[in-house]
DRENKE-101898 format. One record per residue (C-alpha): residue number from 1; x, y, z; residue in three letters. Coordinates in pm, whole numbers, plus 50000, padded with zeros to 5 digits. Layout:
<rs>
    k      u      v      w    r
  NUM      X      Y      Z  ALA
...
</rs>
This chain:
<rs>
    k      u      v      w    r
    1  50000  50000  50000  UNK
    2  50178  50362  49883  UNK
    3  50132  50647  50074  UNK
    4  49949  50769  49761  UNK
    5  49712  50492  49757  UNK
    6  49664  50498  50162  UNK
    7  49601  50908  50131  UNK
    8  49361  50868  49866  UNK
    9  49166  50638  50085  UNK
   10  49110  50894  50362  UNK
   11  49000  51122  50196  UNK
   12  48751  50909  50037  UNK
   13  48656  50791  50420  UNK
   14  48747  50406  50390  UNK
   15  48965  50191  50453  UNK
   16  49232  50161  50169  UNK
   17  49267  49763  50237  UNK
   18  48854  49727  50166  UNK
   19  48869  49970  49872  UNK
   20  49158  49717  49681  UNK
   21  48965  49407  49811  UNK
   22  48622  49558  49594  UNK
   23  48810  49681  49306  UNK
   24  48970  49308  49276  UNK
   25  48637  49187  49389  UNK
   26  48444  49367  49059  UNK
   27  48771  49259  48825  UNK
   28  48731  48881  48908  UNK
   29  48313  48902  48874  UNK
   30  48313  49015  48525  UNK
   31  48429  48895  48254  UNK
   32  48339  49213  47984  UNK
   33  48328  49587  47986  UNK
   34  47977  49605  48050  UNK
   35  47987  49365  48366  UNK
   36  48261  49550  48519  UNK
   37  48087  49856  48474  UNK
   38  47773  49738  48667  UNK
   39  47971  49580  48925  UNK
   40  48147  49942  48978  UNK
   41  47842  50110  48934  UNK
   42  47687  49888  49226  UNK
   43  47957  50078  49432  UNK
   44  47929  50402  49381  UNK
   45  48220  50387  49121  UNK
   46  48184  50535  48718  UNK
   47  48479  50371  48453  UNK
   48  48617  50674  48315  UNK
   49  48930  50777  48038  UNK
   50  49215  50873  48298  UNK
   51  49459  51173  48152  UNK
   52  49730  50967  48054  UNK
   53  49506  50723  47857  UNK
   54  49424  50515  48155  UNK
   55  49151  50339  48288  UNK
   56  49054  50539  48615  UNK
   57  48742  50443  48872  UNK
   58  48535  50776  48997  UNK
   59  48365  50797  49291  UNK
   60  48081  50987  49396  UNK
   61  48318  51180  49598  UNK
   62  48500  51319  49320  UNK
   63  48825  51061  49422  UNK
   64  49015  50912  49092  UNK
   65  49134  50575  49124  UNK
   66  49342  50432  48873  UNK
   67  49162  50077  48787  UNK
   68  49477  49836  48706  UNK
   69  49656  49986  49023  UNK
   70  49369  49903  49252  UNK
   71  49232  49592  49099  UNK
   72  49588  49452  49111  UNK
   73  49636  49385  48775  UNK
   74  49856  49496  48452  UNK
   75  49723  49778  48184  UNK
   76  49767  49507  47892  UNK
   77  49485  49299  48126  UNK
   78  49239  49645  48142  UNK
   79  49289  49706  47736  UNK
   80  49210  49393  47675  UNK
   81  48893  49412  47887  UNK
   82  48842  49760  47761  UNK
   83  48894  49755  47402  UNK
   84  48788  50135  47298  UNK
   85  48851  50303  47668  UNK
   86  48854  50672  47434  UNK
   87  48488  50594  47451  UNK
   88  48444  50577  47788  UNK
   89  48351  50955  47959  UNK
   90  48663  51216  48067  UNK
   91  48711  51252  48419  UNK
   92  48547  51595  48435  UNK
   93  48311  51445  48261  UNK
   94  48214  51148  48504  UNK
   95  48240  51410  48759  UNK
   96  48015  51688  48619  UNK
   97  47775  51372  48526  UNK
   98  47773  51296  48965  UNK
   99  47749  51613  49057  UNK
  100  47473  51689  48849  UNK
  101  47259  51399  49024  UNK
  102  47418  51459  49363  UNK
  103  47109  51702  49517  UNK
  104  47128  51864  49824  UNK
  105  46961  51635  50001  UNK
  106  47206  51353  49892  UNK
  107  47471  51587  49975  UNK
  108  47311  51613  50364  UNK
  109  47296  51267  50395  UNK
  110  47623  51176  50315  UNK
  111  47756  51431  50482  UNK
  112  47570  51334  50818  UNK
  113  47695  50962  50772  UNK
  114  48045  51070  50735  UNK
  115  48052  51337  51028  UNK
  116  47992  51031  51233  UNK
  117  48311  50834  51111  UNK
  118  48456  51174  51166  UNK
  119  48363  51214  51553  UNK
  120  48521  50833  51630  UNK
  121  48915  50931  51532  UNK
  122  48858  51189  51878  UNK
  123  48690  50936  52095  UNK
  124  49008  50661  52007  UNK
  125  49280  50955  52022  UNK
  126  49149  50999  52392  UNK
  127  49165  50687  52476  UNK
  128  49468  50617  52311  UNK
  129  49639  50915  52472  UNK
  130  49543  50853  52836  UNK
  131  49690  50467  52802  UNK
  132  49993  50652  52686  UNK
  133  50028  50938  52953  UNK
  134  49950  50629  53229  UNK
  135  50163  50396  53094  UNK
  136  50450  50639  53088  UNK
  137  50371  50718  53466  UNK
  138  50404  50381  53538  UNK
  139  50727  50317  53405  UNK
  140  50857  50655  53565  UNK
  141  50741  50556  53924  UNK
  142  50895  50221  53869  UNK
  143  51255  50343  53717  UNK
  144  51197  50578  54121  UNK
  145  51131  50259  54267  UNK
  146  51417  50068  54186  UNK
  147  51663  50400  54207  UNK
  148  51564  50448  54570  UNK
  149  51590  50080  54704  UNK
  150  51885  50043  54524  UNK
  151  52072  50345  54692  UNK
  152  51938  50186  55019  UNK
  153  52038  49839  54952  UNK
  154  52389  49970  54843  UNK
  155  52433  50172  55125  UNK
  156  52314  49870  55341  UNK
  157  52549  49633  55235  UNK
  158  52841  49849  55212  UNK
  159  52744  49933  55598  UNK
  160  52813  49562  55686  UNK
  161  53178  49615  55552  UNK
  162  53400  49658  55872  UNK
  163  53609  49932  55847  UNK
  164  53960  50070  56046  UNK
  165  54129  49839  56238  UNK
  166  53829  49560  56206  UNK
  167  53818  49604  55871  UNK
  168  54234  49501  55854  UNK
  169  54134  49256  56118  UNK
  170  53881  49112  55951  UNK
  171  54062  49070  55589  UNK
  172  54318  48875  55770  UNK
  173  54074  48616  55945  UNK
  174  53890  48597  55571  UNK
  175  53537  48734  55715  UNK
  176  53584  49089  55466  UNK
  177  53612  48840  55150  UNK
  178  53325  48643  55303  UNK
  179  53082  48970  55346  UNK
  180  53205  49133  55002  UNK
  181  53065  48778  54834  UNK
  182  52739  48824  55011  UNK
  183  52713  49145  54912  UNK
  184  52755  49068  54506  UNK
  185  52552  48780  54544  UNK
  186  52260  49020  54667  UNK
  187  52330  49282  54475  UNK
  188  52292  49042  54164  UNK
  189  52016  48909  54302  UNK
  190  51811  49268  54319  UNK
  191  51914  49364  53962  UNK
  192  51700  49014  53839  UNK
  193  51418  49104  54074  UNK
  194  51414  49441  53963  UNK
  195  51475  49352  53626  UNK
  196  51201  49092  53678  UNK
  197  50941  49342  53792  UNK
  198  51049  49614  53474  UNK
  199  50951  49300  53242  UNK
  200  50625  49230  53409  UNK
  201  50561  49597  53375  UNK
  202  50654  49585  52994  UNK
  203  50460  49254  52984  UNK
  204  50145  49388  53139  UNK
  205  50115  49764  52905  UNK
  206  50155  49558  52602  UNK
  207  49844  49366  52715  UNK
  208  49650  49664  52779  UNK
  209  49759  49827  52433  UNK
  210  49676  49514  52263  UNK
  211  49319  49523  52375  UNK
  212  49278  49868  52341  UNK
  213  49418  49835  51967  UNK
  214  49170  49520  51905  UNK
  215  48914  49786  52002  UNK
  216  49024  50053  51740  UNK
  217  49004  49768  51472  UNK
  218  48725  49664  51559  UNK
  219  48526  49984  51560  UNK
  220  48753  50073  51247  UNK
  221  48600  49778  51065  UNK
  222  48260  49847  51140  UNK
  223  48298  50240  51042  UNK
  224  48475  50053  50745  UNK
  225  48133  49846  50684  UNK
  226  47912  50184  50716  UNK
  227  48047  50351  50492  UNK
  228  48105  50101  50206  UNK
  229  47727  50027  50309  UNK
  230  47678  50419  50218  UNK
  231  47839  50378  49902  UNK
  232  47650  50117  49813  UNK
  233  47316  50269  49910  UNK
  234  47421  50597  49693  UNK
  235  47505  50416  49392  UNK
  236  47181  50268  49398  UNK
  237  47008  50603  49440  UNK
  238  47216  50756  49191  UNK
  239  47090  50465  48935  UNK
  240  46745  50557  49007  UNK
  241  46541  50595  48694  UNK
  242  46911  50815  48632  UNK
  243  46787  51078  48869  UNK
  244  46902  51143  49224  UNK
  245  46624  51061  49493  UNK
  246  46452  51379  49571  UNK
  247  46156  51210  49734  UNK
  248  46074  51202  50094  UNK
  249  45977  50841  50107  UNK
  250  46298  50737  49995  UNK
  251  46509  50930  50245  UNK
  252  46253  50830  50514  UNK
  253  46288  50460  50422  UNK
  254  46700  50542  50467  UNK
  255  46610  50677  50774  UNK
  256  46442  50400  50873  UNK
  257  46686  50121  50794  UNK
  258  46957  50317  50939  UNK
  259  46776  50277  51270  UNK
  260  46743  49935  51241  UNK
  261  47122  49895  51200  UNK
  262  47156  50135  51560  UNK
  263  46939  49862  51706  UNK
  264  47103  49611  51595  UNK
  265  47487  49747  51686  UNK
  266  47301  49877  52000  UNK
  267  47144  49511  52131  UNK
  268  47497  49315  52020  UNK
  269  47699  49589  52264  UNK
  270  47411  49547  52565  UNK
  271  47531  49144  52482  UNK
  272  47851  49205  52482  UNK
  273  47964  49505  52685  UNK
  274  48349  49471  52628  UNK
  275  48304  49504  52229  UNK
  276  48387  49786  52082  UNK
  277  48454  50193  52185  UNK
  278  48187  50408  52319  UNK
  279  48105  50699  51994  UNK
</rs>
């Protein structure tokens, strides 16, 4: 994945992985022009003749995408699926021809659905930076933890050291050599405890940023799944008689299925409390 490629993905709100999966998706369905252009169409996606002579994918975003790069395969493979691609519509073209049947009230509702994928990148920044800012905490009050007991335990053992004339005394009977042996063998000992206790630390934030990762994927894939729902639904509105829906039953029965998908997400999370990020 390019950072070209990844980019271009934001901006079109989804996630760059899904968008190659479709393209390769609508490649390996169809075997003609005219099936791949249904199958793109069924997305939200219009074939159009690129600048340099190239295939290219519109959206009803305005986004280009350039159809052998994203469908994974070479341009020989699109001009032989494509035999007369100077027929196919300019990219302005394409463009002006979505715009023209994006209304206002298209516009609103997309708009709307995206504001919410919007408002979650917040919500998972908090979250992300508080496990930071704790984490970091911890390992600072730790790293005090082990400074401190180790000046103490340093200045214990050297305290057990005689010194002046028991300290000569005592290097002549062999006690000094016996004492400066304990002392290594403790002070060893204390760097693997503390070394011990720094890895279950280390051991124990990688847990916790682990789940809250799974979390962030999780609620990435089912923005992910909302939106390439909303493409979906567009396209088909878009396809409508060629006319965008200006009615008010359609955008009430949108309304209405939308809600049933909040139920849906809303019963699963009352099941399952630990799924997911709050919104």
């Amino acid at each position: 994945m390019s950072r070209e490629e990844w980019q271009q993905s934001k901006r079109a709100k989804q996630d760059p992985r899904l968008v190659k999966a479709m393209f390769r998706d609508c490649w390996r369905s169809s075997d003609s022009e005219k099936a791949l252009k249904e199958a793109l169409a069924e997305r939200g996606y219009t074939l159009a003749r690129g600048d340099r002579r190239g295939v290219v994918a519109v959206d009803f975003r305005g986004e280009v995408f350039a159809l052998a790069r994203y469908a994974g395969v070479k341009s020989k493979d699109v001009k032989d699926r494509i035999k007369e691609p100077e027929k196919l519509p300019s990219v302005d073209q394409a463009k002006a021809k979505i715009a023209a049947r994006m209304t206002q009230q298209l516009k609103r509702y997309v708009k709307e659905a995206e504001s919410g994928h919007r408002r979650l990148s917040p919500s998972l920044e908090m979250r992300r930076q508080k496990l930071v800012e704790a984490q970091r905490a911890e390992r600072k009050e730790i790293e005090k933890k082990h400074e401190a007991r180790n000046i103490q335990e340093t200045n214990d053992r050297a305290a057990r050291l005689p010194k002046g004339l028991g300290g000569l005394w005592s290097r002549m009977t062999g006690k000094y050599g016996k004492i400066k042996r304990q002392n290594e063998y403790e002070a060893w000992e204390s760097h693997l405890r503390d070394r011990e206790e720094k890895d279950a630390l280390i051991a124990k934030q990688l847990d916790e940023r682990q789940a809250l990762q799974k979390s962030i994927l999780n609620v990435r894939a089912e923005r992910s799944a909302e939106l390439n729902e909303l493409n979906t639904e567009i396209a088909a509105y878009l396809k409508m008689d060629g006319k965008a829906p200006g009615s008010r039953r359609v955008f009430e029965g949108v309304s209405k299925g939308a809600q049933v998908r909040e139920d849906i997400k809303k019963n699963k999370n009352r099941d399952n409390p630990s799924n997911g990020l709050e919104r």
